[in-house]
N, C-alpha and C positions, 0 to 999 in steps of 0.2 A: 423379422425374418429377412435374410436377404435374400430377395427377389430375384437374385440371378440365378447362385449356386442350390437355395433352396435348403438348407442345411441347418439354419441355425434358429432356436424358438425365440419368440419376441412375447416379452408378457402380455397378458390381455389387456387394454386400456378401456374405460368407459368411454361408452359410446358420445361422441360429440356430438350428438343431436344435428347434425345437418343435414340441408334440405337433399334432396336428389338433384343430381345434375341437371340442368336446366337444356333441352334441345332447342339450339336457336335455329333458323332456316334462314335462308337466303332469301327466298322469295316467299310471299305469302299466299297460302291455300288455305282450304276448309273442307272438312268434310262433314256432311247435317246428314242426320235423320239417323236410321239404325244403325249405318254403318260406322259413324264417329264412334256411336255407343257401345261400340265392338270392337275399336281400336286399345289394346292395353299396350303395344310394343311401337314406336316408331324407329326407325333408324335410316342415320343421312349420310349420302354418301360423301366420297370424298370431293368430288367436285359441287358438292352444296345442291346440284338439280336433281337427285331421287331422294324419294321416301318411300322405305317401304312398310306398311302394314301386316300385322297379322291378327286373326282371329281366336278366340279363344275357344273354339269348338268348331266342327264340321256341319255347315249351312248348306241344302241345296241351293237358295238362293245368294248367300253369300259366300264364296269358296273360299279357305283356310287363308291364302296368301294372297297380298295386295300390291302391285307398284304403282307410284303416282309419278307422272312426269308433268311438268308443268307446261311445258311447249309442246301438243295444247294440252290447256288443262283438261286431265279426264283422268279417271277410275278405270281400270279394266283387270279384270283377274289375270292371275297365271296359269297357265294349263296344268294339270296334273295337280290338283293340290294335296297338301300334305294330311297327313295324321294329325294330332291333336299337337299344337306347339308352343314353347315357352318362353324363349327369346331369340334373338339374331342379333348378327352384328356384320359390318365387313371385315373381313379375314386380315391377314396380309398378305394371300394372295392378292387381294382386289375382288372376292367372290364375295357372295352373302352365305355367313352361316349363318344355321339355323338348327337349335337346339328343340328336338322332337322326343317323342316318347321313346322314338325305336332305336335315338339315338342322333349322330352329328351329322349334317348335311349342310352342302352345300350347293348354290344355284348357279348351273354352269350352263349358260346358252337356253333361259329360261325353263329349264328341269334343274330337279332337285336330284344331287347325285352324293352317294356318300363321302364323308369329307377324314381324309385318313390321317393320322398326329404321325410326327415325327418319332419313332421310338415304340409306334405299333401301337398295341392295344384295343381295345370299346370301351366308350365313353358312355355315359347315360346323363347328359348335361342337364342341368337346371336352369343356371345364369352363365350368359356369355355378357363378356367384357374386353373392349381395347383401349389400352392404354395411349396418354404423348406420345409413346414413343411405336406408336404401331402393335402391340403385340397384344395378341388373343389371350384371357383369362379364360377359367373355363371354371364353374361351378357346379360340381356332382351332390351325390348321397353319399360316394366314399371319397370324398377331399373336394383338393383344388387341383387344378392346372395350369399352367406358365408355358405358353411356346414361345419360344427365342432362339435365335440366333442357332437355326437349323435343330432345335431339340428341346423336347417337354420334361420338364420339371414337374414331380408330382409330391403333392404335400396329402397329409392326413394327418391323425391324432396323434397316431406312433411317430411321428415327426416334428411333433408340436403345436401344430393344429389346432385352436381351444374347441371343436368339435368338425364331425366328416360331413354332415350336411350342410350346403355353403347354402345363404339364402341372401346375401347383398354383396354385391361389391363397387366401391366408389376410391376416386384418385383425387386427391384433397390438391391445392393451389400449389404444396412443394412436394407434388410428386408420390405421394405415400398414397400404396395401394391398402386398404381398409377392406379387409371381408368380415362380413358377420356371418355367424355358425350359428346350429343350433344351442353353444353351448356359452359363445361368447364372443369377445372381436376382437381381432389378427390385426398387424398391421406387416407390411412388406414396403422393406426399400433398399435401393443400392446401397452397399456397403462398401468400405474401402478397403477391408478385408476380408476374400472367400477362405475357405475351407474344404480341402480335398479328405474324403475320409474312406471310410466301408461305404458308407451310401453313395459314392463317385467311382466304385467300384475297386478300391487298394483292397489289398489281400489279408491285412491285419489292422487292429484297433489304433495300437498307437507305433509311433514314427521313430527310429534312434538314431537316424541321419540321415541329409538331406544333399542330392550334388549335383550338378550342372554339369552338363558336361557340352563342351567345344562344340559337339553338333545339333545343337538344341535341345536336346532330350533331356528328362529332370530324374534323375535316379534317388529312389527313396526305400532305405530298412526298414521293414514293417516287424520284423523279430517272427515273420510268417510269408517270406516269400520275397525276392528283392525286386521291385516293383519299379518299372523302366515307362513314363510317360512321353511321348510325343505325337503329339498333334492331336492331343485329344485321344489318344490311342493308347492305352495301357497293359503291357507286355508283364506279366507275375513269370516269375525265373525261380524255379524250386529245383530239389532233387528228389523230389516223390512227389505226385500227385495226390491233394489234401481234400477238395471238391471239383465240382464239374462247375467250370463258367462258360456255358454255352452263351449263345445270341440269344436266345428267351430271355436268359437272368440280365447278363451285362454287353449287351450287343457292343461296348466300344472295348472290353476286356478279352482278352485271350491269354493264355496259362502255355509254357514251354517247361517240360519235366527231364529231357533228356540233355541239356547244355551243359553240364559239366559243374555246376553250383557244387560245391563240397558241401553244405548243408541250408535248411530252408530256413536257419537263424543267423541271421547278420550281424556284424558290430560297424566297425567303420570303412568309409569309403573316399576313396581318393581315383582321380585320374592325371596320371604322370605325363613326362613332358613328350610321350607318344603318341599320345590320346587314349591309351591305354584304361578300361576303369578297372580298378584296384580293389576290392571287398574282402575282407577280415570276417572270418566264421569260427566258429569254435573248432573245428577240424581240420580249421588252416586257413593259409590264403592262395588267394584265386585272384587273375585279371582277367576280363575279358576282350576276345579280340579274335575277329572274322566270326561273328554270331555265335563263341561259346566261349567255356571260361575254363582257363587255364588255371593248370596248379603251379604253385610259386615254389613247390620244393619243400624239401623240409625245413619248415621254420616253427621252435617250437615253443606260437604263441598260444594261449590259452582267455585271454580276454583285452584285448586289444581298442587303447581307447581312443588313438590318434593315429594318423602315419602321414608323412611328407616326404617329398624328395629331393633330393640334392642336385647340383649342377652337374655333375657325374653320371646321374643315370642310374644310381641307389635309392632305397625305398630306407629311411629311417621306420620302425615303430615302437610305438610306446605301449608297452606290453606293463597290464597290471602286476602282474608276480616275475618277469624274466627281466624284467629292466627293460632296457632301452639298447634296441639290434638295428644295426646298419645288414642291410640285405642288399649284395650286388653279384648277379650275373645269376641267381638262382641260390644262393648260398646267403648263410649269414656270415660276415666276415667281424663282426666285430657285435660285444656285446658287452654292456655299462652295467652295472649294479646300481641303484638310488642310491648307495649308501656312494659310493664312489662322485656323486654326487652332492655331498653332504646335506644328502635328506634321507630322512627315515619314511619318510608319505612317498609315495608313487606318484607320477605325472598324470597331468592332467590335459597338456594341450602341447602342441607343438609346432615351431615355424621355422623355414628354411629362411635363411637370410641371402636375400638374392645377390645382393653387393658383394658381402666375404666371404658367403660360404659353410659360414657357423651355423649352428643349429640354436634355436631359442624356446625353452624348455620352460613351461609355468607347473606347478604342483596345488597338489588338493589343499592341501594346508596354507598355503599360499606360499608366496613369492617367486621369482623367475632367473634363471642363469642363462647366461650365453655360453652354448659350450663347442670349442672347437681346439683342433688338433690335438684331440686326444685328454682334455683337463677345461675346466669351468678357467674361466677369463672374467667374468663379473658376474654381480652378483645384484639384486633388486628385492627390497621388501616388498610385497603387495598383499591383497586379498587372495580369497581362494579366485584360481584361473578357471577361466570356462571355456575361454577360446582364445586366441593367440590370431593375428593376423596382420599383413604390411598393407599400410592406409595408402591411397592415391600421393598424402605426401611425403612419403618417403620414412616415414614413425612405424614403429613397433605400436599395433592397439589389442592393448588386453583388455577382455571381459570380465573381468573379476565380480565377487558379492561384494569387495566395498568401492565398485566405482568404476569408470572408465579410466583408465593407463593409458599415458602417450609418451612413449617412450624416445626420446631421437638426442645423437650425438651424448650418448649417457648424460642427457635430464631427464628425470622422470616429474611428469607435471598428473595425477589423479581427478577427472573431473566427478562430484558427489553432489549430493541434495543442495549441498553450501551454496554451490553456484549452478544451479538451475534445475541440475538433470533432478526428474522426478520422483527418482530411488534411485541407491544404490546399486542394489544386485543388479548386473548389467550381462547378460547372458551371451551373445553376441553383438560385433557392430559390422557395417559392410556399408561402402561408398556408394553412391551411385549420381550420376549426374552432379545436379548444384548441392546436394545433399547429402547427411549421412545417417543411415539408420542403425537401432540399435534395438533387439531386443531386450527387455526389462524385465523384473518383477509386475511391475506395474504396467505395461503395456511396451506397444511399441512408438519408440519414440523417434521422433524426426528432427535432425538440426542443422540449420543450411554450415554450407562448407566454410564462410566468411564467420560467422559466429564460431567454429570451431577452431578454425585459425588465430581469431585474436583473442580467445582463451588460451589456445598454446603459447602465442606472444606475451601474456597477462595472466596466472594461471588465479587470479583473484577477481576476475572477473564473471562475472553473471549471465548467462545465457539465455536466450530464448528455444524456446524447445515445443512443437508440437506432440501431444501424444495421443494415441489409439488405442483404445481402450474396448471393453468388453459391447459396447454401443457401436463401435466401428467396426464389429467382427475377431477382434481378437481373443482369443480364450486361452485358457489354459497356462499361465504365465509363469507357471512357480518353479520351472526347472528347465532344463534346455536338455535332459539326459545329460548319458556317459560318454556318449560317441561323436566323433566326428564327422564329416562338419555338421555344425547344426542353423548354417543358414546356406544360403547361396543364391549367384544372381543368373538366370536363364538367360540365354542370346538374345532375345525380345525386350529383358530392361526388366523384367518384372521379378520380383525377389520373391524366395519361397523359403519357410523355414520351419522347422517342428516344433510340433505342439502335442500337447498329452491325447487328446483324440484325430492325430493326423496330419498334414501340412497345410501350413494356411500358404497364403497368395496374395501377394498384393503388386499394385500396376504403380509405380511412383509416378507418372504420366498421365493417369488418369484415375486421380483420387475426386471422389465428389464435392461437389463446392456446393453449398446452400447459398444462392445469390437472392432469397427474398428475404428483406430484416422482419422481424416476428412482431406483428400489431401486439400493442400493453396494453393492459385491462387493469384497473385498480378494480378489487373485487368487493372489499369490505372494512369496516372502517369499526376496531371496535375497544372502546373506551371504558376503562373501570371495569371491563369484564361484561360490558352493555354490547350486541351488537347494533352497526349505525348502518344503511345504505352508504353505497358512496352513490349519490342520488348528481343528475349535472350538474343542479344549481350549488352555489356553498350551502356548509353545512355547519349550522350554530352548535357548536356542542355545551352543554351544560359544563358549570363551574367546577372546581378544583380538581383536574383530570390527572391522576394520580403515574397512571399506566395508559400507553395508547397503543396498540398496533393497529397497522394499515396492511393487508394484504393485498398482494398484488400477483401478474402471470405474465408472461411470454406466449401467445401461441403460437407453438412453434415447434410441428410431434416428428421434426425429424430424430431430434437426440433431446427429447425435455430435460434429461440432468447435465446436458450441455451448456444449455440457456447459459448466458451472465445477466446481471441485472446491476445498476448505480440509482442511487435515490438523493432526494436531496430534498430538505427542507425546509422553503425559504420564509426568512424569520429568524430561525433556527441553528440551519448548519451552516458554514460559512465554505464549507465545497461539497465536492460529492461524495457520497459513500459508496466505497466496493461491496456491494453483497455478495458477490460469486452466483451461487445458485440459488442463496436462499429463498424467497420468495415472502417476505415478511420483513416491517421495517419497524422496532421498536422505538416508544419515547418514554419518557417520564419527568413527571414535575412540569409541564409544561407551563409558562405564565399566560394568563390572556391575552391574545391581541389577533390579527388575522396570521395565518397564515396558506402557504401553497406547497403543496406534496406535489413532486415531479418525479417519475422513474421512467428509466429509460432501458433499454436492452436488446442483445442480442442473441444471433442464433448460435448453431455449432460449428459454424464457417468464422465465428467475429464477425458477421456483421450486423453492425448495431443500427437499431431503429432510432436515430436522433432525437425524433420528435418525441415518443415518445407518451407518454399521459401525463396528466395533470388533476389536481385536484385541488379545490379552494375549500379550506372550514376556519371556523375562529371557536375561541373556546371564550365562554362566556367569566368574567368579574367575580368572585367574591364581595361584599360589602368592604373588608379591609384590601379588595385591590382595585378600586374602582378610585377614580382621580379625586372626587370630592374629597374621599376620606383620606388618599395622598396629601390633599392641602392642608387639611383641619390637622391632622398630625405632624406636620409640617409647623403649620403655625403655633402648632401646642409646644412643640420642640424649642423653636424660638424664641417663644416667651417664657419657657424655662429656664433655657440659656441665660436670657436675660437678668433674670431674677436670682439668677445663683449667680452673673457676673457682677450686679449690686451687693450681695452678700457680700461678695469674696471681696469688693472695693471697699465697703466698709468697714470689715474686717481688717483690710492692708491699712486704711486709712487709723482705726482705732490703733492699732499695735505702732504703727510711726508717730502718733501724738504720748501714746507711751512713751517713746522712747525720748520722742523732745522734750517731754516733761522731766525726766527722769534725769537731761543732761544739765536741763536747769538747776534741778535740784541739787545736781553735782557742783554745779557752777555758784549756787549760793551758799552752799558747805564749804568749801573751799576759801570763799572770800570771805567768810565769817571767821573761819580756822586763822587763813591768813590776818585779817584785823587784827583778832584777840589776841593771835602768839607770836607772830614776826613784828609787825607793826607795832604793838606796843614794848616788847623787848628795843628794837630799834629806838624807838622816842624815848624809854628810859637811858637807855646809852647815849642818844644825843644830850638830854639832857646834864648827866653827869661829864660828858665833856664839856661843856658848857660853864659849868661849876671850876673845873681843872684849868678852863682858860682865863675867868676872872683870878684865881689865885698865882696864877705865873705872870711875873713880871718881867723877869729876864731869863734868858736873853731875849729879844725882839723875834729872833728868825723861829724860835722854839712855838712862843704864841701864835705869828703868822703862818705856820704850817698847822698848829692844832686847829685857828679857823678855819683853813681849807678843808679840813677833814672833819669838821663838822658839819661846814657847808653842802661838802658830798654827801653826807648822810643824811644834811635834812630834804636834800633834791633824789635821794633813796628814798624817803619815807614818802615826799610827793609822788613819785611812779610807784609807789606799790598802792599808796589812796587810788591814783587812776588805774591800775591794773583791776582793783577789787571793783572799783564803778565799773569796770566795761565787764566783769564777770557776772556781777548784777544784771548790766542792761546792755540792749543790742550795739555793736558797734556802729551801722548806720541809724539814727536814733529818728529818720522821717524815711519814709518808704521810699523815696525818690532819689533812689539809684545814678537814674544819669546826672544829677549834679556829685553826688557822690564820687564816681566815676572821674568826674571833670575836675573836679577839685586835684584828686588823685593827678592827675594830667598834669594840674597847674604845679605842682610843688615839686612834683620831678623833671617839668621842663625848666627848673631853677638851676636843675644839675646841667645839664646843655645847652648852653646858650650859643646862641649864633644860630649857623646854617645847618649843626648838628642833632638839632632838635628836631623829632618825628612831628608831625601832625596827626593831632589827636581829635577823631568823629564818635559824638555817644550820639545812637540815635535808638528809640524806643518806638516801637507799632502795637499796637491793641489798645483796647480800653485800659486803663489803669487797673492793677487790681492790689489788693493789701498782700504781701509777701506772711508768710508766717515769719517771726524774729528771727529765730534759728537758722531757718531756711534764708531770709534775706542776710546773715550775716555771712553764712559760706558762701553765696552767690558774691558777696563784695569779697572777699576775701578771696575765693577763685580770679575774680576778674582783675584785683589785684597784683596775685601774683603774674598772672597775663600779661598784665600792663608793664609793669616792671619789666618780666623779662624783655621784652619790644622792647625798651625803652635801655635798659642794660649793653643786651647782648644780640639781638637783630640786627642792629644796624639797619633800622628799618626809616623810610623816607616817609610813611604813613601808617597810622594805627588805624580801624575800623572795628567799635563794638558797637551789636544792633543786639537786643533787647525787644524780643515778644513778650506779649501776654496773653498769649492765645486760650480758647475755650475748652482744650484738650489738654494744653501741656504749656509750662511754660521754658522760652529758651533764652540762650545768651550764646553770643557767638563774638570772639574777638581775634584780627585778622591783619594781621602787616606783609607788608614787600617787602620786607628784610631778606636776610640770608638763607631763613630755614633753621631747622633743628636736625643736627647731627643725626641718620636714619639707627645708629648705633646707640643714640640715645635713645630714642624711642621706644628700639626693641628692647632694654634693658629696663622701660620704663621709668626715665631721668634719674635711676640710682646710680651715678658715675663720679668719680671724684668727692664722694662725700656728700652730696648735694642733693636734696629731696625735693625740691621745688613743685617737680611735677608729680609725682609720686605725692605729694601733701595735697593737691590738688585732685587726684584720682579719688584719694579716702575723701577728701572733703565732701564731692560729688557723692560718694556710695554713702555717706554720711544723710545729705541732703533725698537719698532715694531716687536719687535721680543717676545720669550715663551722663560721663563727658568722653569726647571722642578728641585726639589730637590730629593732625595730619600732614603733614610737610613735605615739602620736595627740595633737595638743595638749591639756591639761589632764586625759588619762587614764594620765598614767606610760610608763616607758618600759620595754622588755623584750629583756634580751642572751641567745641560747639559743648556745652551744657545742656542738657534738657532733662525736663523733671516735668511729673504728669501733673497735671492741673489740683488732683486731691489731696498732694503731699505740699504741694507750692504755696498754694493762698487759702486764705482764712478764713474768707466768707467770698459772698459773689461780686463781680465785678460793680465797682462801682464810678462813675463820673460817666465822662465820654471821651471819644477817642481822640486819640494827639500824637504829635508828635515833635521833641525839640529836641535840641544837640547843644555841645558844649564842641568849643575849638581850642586846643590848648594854645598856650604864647610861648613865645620865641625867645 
């Protein structure tokens, strides 16, 4: 309930269980014996040196009423004591009241003399109560009561009340005044928005327009009377008298029946640029002016939903069914059709434009024209218009259902949910100060004037937006009516606008701030559906925790669905969560190990309590997640690995001894083929040449060419004997490579002699080990070709082949300063010019199971590396010991 106005119900809360205010004292006394025992009331005053007691029954010995002063200390009755009494308090006179049977009293000049409320009445008090802020509670059998700020506020059932016997009232740390009933518990606090209604004494339920006018006074259509506020004083303007508002009923209310009202039902209201106020009625229009209301003449509107005025000194209105009349000097001079308009809907709002003059026109159906001299000038799609008005900077701001409109220098920029604003439907907006407000669907919304601006400059931009909502007094949101205007700012600063039961109020000056952040409580902790304490110490929770929530609170009863709250949990999440309001933080699947629950939160101001709470728990292991069984499974992995990587090596190794076998076999097919069919066809033909040359005698040159041609054929028949031998057996026929190598060295440095001859290094590192045949022939036969080319075509100053026999893998690597290899060669992999060299060399290696890699840079040599893994290379295990010798080629 707000505690000022008094108007508005607040649901019941259970009761918070806290203690009673605690009476500290300044200085210390005591009272023994019967008379402590008969103290149930103290109360201190404001300078901390009295105390007064009271009894709970009438004592000859002990009288009704006590003062204690400490300087000296002493007891001494009050004269005159009272009747039978229930509490006291000091006033804000500065008196003592005292709540008796027969009623309010208070102690003036040591007599108890009756104590009168602002606003009249008798009281039959139960519980008296002062707030912070000085002000007297008062607790009956028929309500509450509220003195403030020269006048009592009286609450009951019919008002919201959860019951009329008040039996406690206490004021919590942020200000909430808490009564408990006999029915249930109230809470009261400032609001940022009151509420003027029937119960503030207006003359009808609900409001159709609301207007300011120049000399403070706030004029409001009730559809029952045009109701003129100022200063607390409320003037109802009819043309018949409807009830009696004596001082009994509405002491701040008075009723005028005779001023000239055309009728006691209103529509819209305006005050022109004479100060003139202007009011629309079904039986025409009226301004008032020197305390009564004038008739505007025949003008023949019949539901009038807007009106403005021009630089001129005409009343524009926007009439439902006549269109749209210019009224000047008592007369209508001029009158629009919608259709002349092209619109078939009726207007909905309307704006003088102060700069040019034109009029700016929004419709039900939505969109808005500018219309002047006589014909629309432009033209704007929008939402349906609810209010039309010129912002502080210079823009056209329409109200629309989809959005706020800023119109300026024809762009039109729409601000919506996209970027910030909290709904759409935007009812009206109105500047004021650093800020601009706006009424909503969803509340009233606040957005400083720098945020509105650099969305007019960025229309893609995101705003920040406070909103006021049904917690801060606002009610009623879902419509703004038919009439004009439906907000307005009073001389004071303070905005007032309608609402479906009445006008609310608000101070932009003096909105409430909650400046205490709200203590966190983590409340409960509950797992798989178990609940857990959240106990101080950690808490072990049991294995495989499927589902967890943590419940947690804010306390904090200024606006509890205000609260925000962020959680975070470390371990876990790697920043914080927005929960908003939620008040629960789920998990799932968690793995074991420790971890720490933090939440943090604030009030309905933002302000957050940093610290916050905290919580420590660990969730306990399963057998498959506990480290031992990590290793063992670990090691089990391992050693399978391994065992499938033995497999798969014997496996590669069995299918490459296939294959060597297989070339063998090729290779002794072949030289067996070749023997029996070329070979011997060959030595039969040598033969019978041989026969042809004994029987030619002459000429001489006949015979000496037939033996050269037998000759070549038997030095044929000798290389193909040795082609079949080396098909049979390996071409290096001892496993010892680097002489091999060197020999190679020596018969090609036959071809270069002199200073042209490379220098040639074999050197060999590892234990010795047996080459397979196959594999030790490609390996000479690569290093070979190697050697050769250096020796060819490098131009190389030095050759270097080194030769491993490592335990993994065996390698070959052969390496000259020469020239390099052509990078064009390379990429083409030596297929250039017809010449396979290196490409013979790549199969040989793929042959062998093994990778040979080339590499070269021009003018820095070039580099052949072979390598082949230890299971494909050698035959059996290493055998001898380690060595190492070289061969040097000659010159």
């Amino acid at each position: 309930m707000d505690r000022r106005a008094g108007v508005a119900r607040r649901k019941a809360l259970r009761d918070s269980k806290r203690p009673d205010p605690v009476l500290w004292k300044r200085r210390p006394f005591r009272l023994v014996g019967e008379v402590a025992a008969r103290v149930p009331r103290l109360s201190l005053g404001r300078d901390g040196d009295r105390v007064v007691a009271m009894d709970t029954g009438p004592d000859p010995d002990l009288p009704g009423l006590w003062r204690w002063t400490p300087d000296p200390t002493r007891i001494y009755p009050i004269s005159d004591p009272l009747e039978r009494m229930r509490d006291l308090i000091e006033g804000d006179n500065g008196a003592l009241w005292i709540a008796t049977e027969r009623g309010l009293r208070q102690l003036i000049n040591g007599k108890p003399e009756p104590c009168p409320l602002p606003g009249g009445g008798q009281v039959n008090p139960i519980r008296l109560f002062r707030d912070r802020e000085g002000s007297p509670w008062i607790g009956t059998r028929q309500g509450l009561l509220h003195v403030h700020q020269g006048k009592t506020d009286r609450f009951a059932s019919s008002d919201g009340l959860s019951g009329d016997t008040v039996q406690r009232i206490f004021e919590d740390r942020e200000s909430n005044i808490w009564v408990a009933t006999s029915e249930g518990l109230d809470r009261f606090r400032d609001l940022a928005v009151s509420t003027m209604s029937v119960k503030q004494g207006l003359s009808g339920i609900g409001v159709g327009s609301v207007l300011a006018a120049s000399d403070g006074s706030v004029w409001m259509e009730t559809g029952d009377g045009l109701n003129r506020w100022n200063n607390g004083q409320i003037t109802v303007y009819r043309n018949r008298s409807v009830r009696t508002l004596g001082p009994a009923q509405w002491p701040s209310v008075r009723e005028i029946t005779d001023s000239g009202l055309p009728d006691n039902s209103q529509e819209s209201l305006l005050q022109d640029q004479q100060g003139r106020i202007w009011v629309a009625t079904a039986r025409g229009l009226a301004y008032f002016e020197d305390g009564r209301f004038v008739s505007a003449g025949r003008v023949p509107a019949t539901l009038v939903h807007s009106m403005v005025d021009d630089r001129a000194g005409g009343i524009w209105i926007n009439d439902q069914a006549q269109g749209l009349m210019h009224w000047v000097d008592g007369k209508v001079v001029e009158s629009i059709a919608w259709a002349k308009l092209d619109h078939r809907d009726h207007a909905s709002a309307l704006a003088a434009d102060p700069a040019t003059g034109g009029l700016w026109v929004g419709f039900t159906r939505g969109g808005i024209v500018y219309f002047r001299e006589g014909r629309v000038q432009a033209r704007y799609a929008s939402g349906l218009v609810n209010e039309l008005r010129f912002g502080s900077d210079g823009a056209l701001w329409a109200a629309t259902e989809a959005g706020f409109a800023w119109l300026k220098n024809g762009r039109l920029a729409t601000l919506t949910h996209e970027n910030g604003l909290p709904c759409d439907a935007v009812h009206w907006a109105m500047d004021n100060a650093e800020s601009v407000w706006m009424g909503t669907a969803c509340g009233l919304v606040r957005i400083p004037r720098s945020e509105l601006a650099s969305w007019a400059a960025d229309p893609k931009r995101t705003i920040q937006a406070a909103v006021f909502d049904a917690s801060d007094g606002v009610k009623d949101q879902d419509g703004a009516g038919g009439y004009s205007p439906h907000a307005a700012k009073s001389q004071d600063g303070r905005l007032w606008f309608v609402t479906g039961n009445g006008v609310a109020v608000v101070d932009p000056r003096r909105i409430p701030f909650n400046k205490l952040p709200p203590p966190v409580s983590i409340e409960r902790i509950t797992a798989n559906g178990a609940p857990f304490p959240a106990a101080a110490g950690p808490l072990r929770l049991p294995k495989l925790i499927r589902d967890l929530q943590i419940d947690y609170t804010g306390l904090s009863f200024v606006a509890p669905e205000k609260n925000r709250f962020r959680y975070e949990l470390e371990g876990h999440d790697t920043e914080w969560q927005d929960a908003g309001n939620r008040r629960q933080a789920f998990y799932s699947d968690l793995p074991p190990r420790k971890y720490r629950f933090r939440v943090i939160a604030c009030n309905n101001s933002g302000v957050w309590n940093e610290a916050g709470a905290a919580f420590d728990f660990s969730i306990a292991p399963a057998y498959y997640q506990t480290t031992w069984f990590l290793a063992v499974s670990i090691a089990a992995s391992l050693a399978l690995l391994a065992s499938l990587y033995r497999l798969r090596l014997r496996y590669v190794k069995h299918q490459f001894n296939m294959r060597l076998e297989e070339r063998v076999a090729e290779r002794t097919r072949i030289a067996r083929d070749f023997h029996d069919t070329l070979l011997q066809s060959f030595q039969g033909v040598l033969m019978k040449f041989s026969t042809v040359a004994y029987t030619i005698k002459d000429p001489p040159e006949a015979r000496e060419t037939l033996e050269k041609v037998i000759e070549q054929a038997r030095q044929a028949v000798t290389e193909g004997r040795d082609a079949v031998q080396a098909l049979r057996t390996s071409t290096v026929v001892t496993n010892d490579l680097v002489r091999a190598i060197t020999t190679l060295g020596e018969q090609l440095a036959t071809e270069y002699p002199g200073a042209s001859c490379p220098e040639l290094r074999v050197q060999a590192q590892g234990a010795s080990r047996e080459l397979a045949p196959i594999v030790r022939d490609e390996v000479y036969r690569i290093a070979s070709e190697a050697v050769r080319n250096a020796y060819r075509h490098a131009q190389a100053g030095r050759i270097n082949v080194e030769i491993l026999y490592g335990g993994q893998h065996f390698r070959l690597r052969v390496l000259d300063n020469g020239r390099g290899i052509d990078q064009k060669v390379l990429a083409e992999g030596g297929r250039i010019g017809g010449h396979h060299g290196l490409s013979g060399m790549q199969e040989r290696a793929n042959l062998a199971g093994g990778k040979l890699v080339l590499s070269s840079k021009p003018g820095s040599g070039a580099e052949a590396e072979l390598t082949i893994p230890a299971a494909f290379a050698y035959v059996k295990p290493a055998a001898g010991r380690r060595s190492m010798s070289s061969g040097k080629g000659t010159s």
